[in-house]
C-alpha positions as CSV (number, residue, x, y, z in Angstrom):
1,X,0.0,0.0,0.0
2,X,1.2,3.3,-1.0
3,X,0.8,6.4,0.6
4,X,0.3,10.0,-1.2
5,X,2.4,12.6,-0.1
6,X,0.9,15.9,-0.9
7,X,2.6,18.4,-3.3
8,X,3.7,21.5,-1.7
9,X,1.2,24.3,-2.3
10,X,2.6,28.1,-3.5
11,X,2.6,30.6,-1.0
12,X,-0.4,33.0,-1.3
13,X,1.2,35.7,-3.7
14,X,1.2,38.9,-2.0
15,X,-0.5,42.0,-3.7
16,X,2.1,45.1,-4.9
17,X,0.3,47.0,-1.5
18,X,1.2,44.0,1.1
19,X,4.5,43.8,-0.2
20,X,5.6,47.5,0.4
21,X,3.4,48.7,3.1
22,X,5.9,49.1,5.9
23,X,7.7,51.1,3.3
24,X,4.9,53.5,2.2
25,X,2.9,53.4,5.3
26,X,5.0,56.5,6.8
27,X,5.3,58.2,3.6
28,X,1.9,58.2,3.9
29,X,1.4,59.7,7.1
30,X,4.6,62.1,6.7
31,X,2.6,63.1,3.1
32,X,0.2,66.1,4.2
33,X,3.4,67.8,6.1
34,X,5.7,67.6,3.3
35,X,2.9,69.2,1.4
36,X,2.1,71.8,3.8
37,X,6.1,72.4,4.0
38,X,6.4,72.2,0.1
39,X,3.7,74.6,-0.3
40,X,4.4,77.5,2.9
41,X,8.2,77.1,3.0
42,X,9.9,76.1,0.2
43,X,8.3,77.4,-2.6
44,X,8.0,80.7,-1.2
45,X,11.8,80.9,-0.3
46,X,12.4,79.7,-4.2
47,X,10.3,82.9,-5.3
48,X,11.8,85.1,-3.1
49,X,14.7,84.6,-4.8
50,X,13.2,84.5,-8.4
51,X,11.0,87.5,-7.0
52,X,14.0,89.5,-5.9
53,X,15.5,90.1,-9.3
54,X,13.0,91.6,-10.7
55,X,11.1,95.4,-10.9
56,X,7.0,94.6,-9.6
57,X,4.6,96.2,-8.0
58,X,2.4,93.3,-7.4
59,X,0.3,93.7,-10.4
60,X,1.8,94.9,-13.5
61,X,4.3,92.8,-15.8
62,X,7.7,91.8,-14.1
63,X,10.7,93.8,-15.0
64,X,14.1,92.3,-15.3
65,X,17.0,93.9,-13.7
66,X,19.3,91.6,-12.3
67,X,21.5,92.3,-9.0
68,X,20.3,95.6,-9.3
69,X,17.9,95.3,-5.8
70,X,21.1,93.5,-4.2
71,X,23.1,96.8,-5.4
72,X,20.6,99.2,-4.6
73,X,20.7,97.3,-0.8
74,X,24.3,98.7,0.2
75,X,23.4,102.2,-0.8
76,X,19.9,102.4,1.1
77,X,20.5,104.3,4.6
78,X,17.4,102.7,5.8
79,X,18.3,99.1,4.9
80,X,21.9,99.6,6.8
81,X,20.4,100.9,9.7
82,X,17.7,97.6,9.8
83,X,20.6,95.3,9.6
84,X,22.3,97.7,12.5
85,X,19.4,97.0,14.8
86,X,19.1,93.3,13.9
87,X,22.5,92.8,14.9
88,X,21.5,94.8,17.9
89,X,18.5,92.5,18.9
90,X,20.8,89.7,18.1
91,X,23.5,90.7,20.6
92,X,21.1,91.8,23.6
93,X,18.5,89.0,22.8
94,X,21.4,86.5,24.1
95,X,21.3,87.8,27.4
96,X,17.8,85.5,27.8
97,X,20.0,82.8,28.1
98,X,21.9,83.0,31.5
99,X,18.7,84.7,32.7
100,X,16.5,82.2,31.7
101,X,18.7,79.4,33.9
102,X,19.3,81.5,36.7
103,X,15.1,81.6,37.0
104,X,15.4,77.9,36.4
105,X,17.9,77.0,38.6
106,X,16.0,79.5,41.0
107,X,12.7,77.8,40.6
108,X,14.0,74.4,40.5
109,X,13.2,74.2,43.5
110,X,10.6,71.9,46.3
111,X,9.2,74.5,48.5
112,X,5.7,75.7,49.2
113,X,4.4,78.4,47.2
114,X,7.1,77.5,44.1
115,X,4.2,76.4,41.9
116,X,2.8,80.3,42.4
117,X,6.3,82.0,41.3
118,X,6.2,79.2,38.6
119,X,3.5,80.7,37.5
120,X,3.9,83.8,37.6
121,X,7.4,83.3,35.5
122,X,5.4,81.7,33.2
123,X,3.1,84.0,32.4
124,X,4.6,86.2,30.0
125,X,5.3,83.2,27.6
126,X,1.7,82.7,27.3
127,X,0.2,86.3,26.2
128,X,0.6,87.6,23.0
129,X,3.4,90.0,21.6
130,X,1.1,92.3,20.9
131,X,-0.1,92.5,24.2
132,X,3.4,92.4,25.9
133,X,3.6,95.3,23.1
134,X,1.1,97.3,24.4
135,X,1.1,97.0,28.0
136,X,5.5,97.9,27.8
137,X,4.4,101.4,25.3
138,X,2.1,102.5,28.2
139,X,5.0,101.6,30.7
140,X,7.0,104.1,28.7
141,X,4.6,106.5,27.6
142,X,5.3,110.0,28.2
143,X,3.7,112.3,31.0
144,X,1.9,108.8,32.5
145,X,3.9,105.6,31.9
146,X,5.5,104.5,34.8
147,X,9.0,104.3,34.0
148,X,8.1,107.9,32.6
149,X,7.3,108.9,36.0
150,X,10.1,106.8,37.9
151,X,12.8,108.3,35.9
152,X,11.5,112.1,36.3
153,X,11.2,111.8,40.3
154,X,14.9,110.3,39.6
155,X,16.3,112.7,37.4
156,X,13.5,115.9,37.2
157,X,13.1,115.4,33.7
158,X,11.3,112.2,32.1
159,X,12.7,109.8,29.6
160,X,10.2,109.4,27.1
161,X,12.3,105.8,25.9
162,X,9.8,105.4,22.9
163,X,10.1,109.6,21.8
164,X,14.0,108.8,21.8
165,X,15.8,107.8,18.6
166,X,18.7,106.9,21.0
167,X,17.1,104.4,23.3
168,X,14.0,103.5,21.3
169,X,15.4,100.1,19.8
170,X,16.7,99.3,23.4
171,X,13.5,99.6,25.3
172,X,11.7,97.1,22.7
173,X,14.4,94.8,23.1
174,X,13.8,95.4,26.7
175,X,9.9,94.1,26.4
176,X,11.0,91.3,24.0
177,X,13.4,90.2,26.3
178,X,10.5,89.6,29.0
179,X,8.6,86.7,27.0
180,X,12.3,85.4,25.7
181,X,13.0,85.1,28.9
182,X,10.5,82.8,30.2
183,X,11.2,80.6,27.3
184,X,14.4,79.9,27.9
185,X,13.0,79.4,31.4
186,X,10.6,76.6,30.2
187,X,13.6,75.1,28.5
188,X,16.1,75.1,31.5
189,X,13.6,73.3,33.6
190,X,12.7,70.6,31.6
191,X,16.6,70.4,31.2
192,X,16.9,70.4,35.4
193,X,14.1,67.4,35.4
194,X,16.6,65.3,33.8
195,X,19.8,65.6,35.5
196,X,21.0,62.9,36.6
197,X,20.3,62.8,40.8
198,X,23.2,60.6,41.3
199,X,25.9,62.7,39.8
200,X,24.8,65.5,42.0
201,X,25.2,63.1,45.1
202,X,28.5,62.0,44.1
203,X,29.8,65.6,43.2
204,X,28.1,66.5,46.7
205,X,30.1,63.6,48.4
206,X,33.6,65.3,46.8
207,X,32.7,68.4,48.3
208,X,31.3,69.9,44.8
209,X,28.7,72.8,45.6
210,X,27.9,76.2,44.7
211,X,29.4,77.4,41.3
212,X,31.6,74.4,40.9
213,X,28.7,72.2,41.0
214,X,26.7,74.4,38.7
215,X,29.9,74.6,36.1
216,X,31.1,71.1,36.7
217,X,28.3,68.8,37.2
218,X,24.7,70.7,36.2
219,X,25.8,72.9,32.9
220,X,27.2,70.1,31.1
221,X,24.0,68.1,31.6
222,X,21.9,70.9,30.5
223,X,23.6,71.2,27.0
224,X,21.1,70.1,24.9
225,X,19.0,72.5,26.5
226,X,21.1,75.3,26.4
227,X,21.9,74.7,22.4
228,X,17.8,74.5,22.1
229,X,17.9,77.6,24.0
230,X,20.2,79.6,21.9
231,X,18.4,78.6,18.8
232,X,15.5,79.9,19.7
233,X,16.6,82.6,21.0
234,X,18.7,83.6,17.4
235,X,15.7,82.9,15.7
236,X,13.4,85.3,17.6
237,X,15.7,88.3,18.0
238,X,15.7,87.8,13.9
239,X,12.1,87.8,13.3
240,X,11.6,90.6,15.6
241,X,8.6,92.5,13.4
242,X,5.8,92.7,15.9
243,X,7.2,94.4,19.0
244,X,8.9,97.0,16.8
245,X,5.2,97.1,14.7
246,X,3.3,97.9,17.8
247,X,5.6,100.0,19.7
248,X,7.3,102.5,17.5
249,X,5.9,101.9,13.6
250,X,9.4,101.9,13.1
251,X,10.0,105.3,14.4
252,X,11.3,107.1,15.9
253,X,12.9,108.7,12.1
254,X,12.8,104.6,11.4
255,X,15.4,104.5,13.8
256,X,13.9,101.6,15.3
257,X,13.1,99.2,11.9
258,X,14.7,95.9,11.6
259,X,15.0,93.7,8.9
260,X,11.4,91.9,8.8
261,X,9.9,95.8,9.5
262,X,11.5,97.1,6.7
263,X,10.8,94.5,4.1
264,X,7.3,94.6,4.9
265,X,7.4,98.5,4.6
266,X,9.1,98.3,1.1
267,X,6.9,95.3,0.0
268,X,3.4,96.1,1.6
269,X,3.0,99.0,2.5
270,X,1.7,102.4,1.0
271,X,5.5,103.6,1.0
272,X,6.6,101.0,-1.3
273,X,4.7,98.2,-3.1
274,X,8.1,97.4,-4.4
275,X,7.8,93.5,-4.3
276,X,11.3,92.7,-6.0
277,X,13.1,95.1,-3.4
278,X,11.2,93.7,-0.8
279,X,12.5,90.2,-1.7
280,X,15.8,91.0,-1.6
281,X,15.6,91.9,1.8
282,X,13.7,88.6,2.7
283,X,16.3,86.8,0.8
284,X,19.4,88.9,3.1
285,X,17.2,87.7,6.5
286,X,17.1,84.5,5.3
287,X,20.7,83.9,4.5
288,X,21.6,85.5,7.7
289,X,19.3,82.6,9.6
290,X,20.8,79.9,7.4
291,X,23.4,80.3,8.7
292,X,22.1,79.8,12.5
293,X,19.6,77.0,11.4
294,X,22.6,75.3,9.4
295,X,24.5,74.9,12.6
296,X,21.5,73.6,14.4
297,X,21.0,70.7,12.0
298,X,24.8,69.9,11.6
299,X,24.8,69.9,15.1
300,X,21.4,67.8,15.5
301,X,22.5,65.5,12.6
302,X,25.8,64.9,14.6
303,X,24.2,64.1,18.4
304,X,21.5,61.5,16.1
305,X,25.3,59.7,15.1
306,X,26.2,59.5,18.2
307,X,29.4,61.7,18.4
């Protein structure tokens, strides 16, 4: 007697879909913000560059003139004094760093009541910049603002900051620097959460405290933070349009624009509608961030390798 042994069946054939689904599956979900980025970011960087060699007003045909709104740049006043304050903004703006951790090294802390300073710290990062905007030109408005008044029972004469071509840009960094602050905050104390407890204890144990501790054993643990920090911090004294929009117009004598302010004046506004002028500007902003947000991916696409 013989037994039948069975052929071997085929294996199912798998459809073109069950074959490449874990490869598409998060192209798929990654699809509407590569769309999104496609369509916001990157094509309107590509036609700010297309945009800034050309004459246009908006609405009538383009006009081709070359480098000529790159040329014209180093010869406008205004645009020299933008790039001035930016550079400004950029320099003060840093000091949101070290104040930020010392708040965060200050509130890092497990006593009653911290959650109400906490708060309080906080608060500024949640209101708008056009509110922070308003409530710092009433601080510094003449004949009633507060500062108006301290610095004229000071002094007998008030410093109208926001009248002043001299300290104008200083006192919006000033109220920018309020909101920066408390960011930088946030980001030093999610830093502090994750320092490592048993590092302090054994630093502690070798007699580490005070600044040697904080040098030695906490900043080095807080570098991500600090680089996210710093970052952020470039990146906001850059865009710095709508403290300057709501405080001064760009007065006093435009003695207060910036970069963004002015490109949006030339661009926009009823002193300009010169589109191809205003996207040379946009393109010099952007080259001068490029250069920030290239170090932050280097440096991003380095820690993800390990080194």
């Amino acid at each position: 007697m013989t037994i039948a042994v069975p052929e071997p069946s085929e294996p199912p054939r798998r459809t073109w879909w069950q074959s490449n689904q874990q490869t598409l599956t998060p192209w798929l979900f990654l699809a509407p913000g590569i769309f999104m980025f496609a369509v916001y970011v990157i094509w309107p960087i590509f036609a700010s560059f297309q945009f800034s060699f050309y004459d246009w007003d908006g609405l009538s045909p383009k006009t081709w003139v070359g480098w000529a709104n790159y040329q014209e740049l180093w010869g406008d006043r205004n645009f020299i004094i933008s790039l001035k304050n930016n550079l400004i903004w950029l320099v003060l703006y840093m000091l949101a760093v070290p104040a930020g951790l010392g708040i965060a090294i200050f509130l890092n802390q497990t006593v009653t009541g911290i959650r109400i300073y906490k708060s309080l710290f906080f608060f500024p990062f949640v209101i708008s910049q056009v509110v922070v905007g308003l409530m710092f030109a009433w601080f510094y408005a003449p004949n009633f603002g507060l500062f108006f008044l301290l610095t004229e029972w000071l002094f007998g004469t008030g410093t109208a900051v926001l009248a002043n071509p001299e300290y104008a840009t200083y006192g919006i960094i000033v109220a920018g620097l309020w909101p920066q602050i408390a960011h930088c905050m946030i980001l030093y104390l999610t830093g502090l959460n994750n320092v490592a407890p048993d590092q302090i204890e054994a630093a502690r144990l070798d007699g580490a405290k005070g600044l040697k501790m904080l040098w030695y054993v906490v900043l080095p643990q807080l570098r991500p933070a600090t680089f996210i920090a710093v970052v952020v911090t470039v990146i906001g004294a850059l865009r710095s349009f709508d403290l300057v929009s709501i405080m001064t117009n760009g007065g006093p004598f435009g003695q207060t624009r910036v970069l963004s302010f002015y490109m949006y004046e030339k661009a926009l506004s009823e002193y300009g509608y010169r589109m191809g002028y205003g996207a040379a500007i946009a393109v010099v902003l952007f080259l001068i961030m490029m250069v920030f947000i290239a170090g932050f991916v280097w440096k991003m696409i380095r820690d993800e390798k390990g080194h």
